[in-house]
Residue frames as a rotation matrix with the C-alpha (Angstrom) as fourth column:
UNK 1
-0.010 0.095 -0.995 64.06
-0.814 -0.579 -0.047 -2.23
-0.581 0.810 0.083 -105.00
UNK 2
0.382 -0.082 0.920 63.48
0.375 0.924 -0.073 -4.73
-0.845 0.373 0.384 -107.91
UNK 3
-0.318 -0.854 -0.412 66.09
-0.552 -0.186 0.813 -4.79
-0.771 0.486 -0.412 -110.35
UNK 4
0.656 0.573 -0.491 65.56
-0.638 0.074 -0.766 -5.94
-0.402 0.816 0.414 -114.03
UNK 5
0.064 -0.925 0.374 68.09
-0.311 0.337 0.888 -8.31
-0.948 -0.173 -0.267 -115.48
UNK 6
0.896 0.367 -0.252 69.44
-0.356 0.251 -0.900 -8.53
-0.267 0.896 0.355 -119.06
UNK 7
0.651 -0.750 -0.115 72.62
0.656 0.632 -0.412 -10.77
0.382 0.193 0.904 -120.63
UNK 8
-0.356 -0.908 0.223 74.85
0.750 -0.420 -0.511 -7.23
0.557 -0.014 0.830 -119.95
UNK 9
-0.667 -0.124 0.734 72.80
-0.180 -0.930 -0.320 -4.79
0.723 -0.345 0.599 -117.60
UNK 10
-0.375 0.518 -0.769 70.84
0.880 0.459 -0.120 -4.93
0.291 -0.722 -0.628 -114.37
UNK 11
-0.964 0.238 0.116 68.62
-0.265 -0.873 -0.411 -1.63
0.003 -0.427 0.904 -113.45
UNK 12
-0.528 0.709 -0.467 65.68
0.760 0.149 -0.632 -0.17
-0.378 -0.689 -0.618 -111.79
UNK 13
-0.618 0.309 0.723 63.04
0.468 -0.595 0.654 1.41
0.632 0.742 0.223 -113.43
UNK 14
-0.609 0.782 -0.132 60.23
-0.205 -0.316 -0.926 4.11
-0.766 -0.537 0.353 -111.44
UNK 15
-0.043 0.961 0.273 56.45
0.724 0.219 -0.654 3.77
-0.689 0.169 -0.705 -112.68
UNK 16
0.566 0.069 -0.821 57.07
-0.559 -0.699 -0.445 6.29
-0.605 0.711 -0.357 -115.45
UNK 17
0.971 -0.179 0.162 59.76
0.239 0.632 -0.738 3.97
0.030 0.754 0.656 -117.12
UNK 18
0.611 -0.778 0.148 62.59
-0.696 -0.616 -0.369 6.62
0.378 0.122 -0.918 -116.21
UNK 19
0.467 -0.404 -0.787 65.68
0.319 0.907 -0.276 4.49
0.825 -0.122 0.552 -115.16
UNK 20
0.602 -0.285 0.746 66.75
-0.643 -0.727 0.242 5.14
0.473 -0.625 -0.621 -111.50
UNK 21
0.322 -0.800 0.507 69.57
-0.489 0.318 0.812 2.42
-0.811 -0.509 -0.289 -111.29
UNK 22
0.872 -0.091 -0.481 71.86
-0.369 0.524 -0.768 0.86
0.322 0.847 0.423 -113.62
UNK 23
0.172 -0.944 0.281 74.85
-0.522 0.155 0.839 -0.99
-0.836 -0.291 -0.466 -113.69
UNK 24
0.691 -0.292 -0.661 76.61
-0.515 0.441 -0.735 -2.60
0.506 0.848 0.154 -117.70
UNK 25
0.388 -0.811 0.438 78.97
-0.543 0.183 0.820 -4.96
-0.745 -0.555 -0.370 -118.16
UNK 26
0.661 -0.177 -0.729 79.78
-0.726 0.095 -0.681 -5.63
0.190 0.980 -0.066 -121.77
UNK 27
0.395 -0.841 0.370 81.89
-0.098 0.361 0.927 -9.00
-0.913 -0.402 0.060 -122.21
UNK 28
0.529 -0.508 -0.680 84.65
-0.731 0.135 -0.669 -9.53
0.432 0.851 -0.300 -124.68
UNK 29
0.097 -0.356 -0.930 86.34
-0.284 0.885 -0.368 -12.91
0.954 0.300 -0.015 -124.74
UNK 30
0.221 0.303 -0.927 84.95
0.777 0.520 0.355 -14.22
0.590 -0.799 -0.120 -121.24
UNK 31
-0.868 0.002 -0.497 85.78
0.390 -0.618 -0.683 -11.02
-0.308 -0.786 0.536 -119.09
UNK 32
0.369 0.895 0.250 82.54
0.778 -0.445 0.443 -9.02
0.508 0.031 -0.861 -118.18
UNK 33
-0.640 -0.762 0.095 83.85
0.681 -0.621 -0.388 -5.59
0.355 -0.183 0.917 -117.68
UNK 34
0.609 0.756 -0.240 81.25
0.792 -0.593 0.144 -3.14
-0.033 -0.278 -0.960 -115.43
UNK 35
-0.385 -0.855 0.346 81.70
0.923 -0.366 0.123 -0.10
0.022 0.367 0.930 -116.72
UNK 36
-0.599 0.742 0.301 78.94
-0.134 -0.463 0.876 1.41
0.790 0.485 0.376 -115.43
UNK 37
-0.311 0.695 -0.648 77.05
0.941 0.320 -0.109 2.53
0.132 -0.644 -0.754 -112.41
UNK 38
-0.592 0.540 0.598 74.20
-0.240 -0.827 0.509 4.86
0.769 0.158 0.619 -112.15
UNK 39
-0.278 0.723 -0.633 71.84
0.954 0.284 -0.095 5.60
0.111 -0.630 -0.769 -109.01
UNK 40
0.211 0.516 0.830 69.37
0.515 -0.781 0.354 8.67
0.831 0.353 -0.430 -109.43
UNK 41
-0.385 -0.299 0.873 70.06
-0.125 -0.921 -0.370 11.33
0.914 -0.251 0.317 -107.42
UNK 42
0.125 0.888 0.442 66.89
-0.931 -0.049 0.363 10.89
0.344 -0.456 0.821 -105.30
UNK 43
0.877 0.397 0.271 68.15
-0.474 0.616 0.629 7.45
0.083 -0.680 0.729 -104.11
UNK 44
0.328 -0.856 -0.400 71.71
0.138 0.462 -0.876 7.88
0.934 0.232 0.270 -103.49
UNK 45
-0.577 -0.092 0.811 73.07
-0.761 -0.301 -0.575 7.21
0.297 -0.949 0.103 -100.03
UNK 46
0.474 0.686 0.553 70.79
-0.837 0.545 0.042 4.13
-0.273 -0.482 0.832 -99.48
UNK 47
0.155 -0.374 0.915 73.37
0.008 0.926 0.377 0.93
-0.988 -0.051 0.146 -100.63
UNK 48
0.771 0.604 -0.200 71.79
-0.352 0.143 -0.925 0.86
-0.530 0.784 0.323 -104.33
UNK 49
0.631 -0.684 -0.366 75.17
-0.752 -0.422 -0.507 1.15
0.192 0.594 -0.781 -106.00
UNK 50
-0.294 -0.747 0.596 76.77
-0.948 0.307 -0.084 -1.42
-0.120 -0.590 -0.798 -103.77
UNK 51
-0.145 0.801 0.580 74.14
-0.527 0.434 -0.731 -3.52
-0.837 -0.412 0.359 -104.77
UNK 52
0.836 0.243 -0.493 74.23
-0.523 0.077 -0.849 -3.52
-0.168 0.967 0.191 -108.47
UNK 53
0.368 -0.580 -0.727 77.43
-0.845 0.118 -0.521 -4.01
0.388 0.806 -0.447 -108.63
UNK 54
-0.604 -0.143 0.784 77.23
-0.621 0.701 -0.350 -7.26
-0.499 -0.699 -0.512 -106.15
UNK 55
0.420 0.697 0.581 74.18
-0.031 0.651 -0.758 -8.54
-0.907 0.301 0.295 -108.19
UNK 56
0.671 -0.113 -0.733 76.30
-0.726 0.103 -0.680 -7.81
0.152 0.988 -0.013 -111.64
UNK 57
-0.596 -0.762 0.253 79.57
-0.802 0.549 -0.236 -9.93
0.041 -0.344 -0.938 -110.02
UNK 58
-0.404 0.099 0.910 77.52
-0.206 0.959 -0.196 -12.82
-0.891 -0.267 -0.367 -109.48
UNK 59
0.719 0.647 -0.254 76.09
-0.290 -0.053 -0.956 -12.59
-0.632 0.761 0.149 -112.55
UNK 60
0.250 -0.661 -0.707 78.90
-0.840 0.216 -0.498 -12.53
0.482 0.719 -0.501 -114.40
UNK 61
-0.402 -0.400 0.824 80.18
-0.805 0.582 -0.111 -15.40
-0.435 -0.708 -0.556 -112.17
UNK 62
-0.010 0.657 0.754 77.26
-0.208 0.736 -0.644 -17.51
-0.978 -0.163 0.129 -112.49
UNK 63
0.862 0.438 -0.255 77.69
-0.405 0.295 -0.865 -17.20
-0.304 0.850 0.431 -116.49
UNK 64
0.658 -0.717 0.231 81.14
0.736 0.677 0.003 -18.59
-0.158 0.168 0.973 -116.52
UNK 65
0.705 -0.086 0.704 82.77
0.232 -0.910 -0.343 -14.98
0.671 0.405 -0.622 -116.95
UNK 66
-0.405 -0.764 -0.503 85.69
0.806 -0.039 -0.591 -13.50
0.432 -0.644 0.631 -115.75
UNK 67
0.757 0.363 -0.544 85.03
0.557 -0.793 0.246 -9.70
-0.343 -0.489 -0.802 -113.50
UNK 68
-0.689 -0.687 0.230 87.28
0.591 -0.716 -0.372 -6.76
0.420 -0.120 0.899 -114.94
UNK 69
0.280 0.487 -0.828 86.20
0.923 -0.373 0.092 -3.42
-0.264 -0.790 -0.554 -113.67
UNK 70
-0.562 -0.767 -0.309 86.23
0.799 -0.601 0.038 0.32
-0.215 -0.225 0.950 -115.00
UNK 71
0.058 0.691 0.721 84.11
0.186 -0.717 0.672 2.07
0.981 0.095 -0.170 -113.91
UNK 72
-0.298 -0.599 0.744 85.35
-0.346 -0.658 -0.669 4.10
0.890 -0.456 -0.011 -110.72
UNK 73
0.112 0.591 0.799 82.73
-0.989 -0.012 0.147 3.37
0.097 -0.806 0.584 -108.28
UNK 74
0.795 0.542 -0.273 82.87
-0.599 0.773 -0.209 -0.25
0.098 0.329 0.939 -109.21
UNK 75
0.015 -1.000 -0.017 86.76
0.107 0.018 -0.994 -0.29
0.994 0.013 0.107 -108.86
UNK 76
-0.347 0.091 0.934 86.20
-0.825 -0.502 -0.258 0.88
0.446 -0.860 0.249 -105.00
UNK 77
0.313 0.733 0.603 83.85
-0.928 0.370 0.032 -1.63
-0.200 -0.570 0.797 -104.42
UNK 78
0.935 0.041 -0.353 86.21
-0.067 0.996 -0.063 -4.52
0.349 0.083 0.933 -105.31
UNK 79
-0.414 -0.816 0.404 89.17
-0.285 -0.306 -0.908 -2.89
0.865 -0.491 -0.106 -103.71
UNK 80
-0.428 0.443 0.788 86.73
-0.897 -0.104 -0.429 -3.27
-0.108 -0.891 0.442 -100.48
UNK 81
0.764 0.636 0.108 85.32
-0.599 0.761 -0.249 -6.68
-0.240 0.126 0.962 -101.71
UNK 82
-0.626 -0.736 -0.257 88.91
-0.776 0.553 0.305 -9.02
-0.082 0.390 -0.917 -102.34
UNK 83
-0.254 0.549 0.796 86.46
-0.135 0.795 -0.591 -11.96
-0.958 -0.257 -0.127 -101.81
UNK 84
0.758 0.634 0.151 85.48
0.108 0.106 -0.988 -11.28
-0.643 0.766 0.011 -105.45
UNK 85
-0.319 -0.926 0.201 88.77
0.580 -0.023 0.814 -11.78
-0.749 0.377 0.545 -108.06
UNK 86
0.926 -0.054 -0.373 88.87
-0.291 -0.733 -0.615 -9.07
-0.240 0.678 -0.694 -110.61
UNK 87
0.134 -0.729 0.671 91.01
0.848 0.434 0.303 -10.16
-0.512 0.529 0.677 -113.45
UNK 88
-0.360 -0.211 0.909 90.98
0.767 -0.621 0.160 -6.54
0.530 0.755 0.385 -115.26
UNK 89
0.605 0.498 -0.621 90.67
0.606 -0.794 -0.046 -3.07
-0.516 -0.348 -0.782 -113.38
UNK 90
-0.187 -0.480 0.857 91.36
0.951 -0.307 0.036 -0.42
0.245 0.822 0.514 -115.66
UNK 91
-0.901 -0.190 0.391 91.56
0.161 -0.981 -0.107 3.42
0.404 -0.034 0.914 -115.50
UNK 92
-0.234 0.834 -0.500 88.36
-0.103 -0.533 -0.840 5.48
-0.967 -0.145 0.210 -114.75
UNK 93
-0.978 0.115 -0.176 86.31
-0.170 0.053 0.984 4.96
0.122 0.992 -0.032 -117.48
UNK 94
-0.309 0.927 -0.212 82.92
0.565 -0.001 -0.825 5.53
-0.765 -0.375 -0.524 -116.22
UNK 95
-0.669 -0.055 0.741 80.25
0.617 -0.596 0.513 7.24
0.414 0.801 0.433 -117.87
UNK 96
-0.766 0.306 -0.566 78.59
0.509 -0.250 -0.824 9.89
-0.394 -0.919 0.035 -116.31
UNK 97
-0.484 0.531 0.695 75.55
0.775 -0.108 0.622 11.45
0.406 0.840 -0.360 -116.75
């Protein structure tokens, strides 16, 4: 899948424009906080999710940023990733759609 990349979000668009992957990560004084992960129906079960939020972690990384985390799925996947330091995991606080 190719993934788009912008200062706070990383997603996948289909040939109509519809978004079928996302992942945010708003920062506020150096933490980048993903708070946010979306993978369309139609192409969940294939990694996608595990992805985003691996390509948003280095991102933030690579911009000098701390990782926080709250967004549920995204919390999991650095509970299961220690290799990556999460300085802020916070409640559930996804949004869902």
């Amino acid at each position: 899948m190719n993934y788009n990349t912008e200062p706070k979000r990383i997603y996948a668009v289909d040939t109509m424009g519809k978004i079928m992957a996302e992942v945010t990560f708003p920062t506020v004084d150096g933490v980048s906080i993903i708070d946010h992960t979306y993978v369309d129906q139609s192409l969940r079960g294939q990694g996608i999710a595990g992805e985003l939020v691996k390509l948003a972690a280095d991102k933030i990384l690579a911009d000098g940023n701390k990782i926080g985390a709250t967004c549920p799925y995204a919390v999991t996947w650095f509970q299961r990733h220690p290799e990556y330091a999460v300085v802020n995991v916070g409640p559930a606080a996804c949004r869902l759609y």
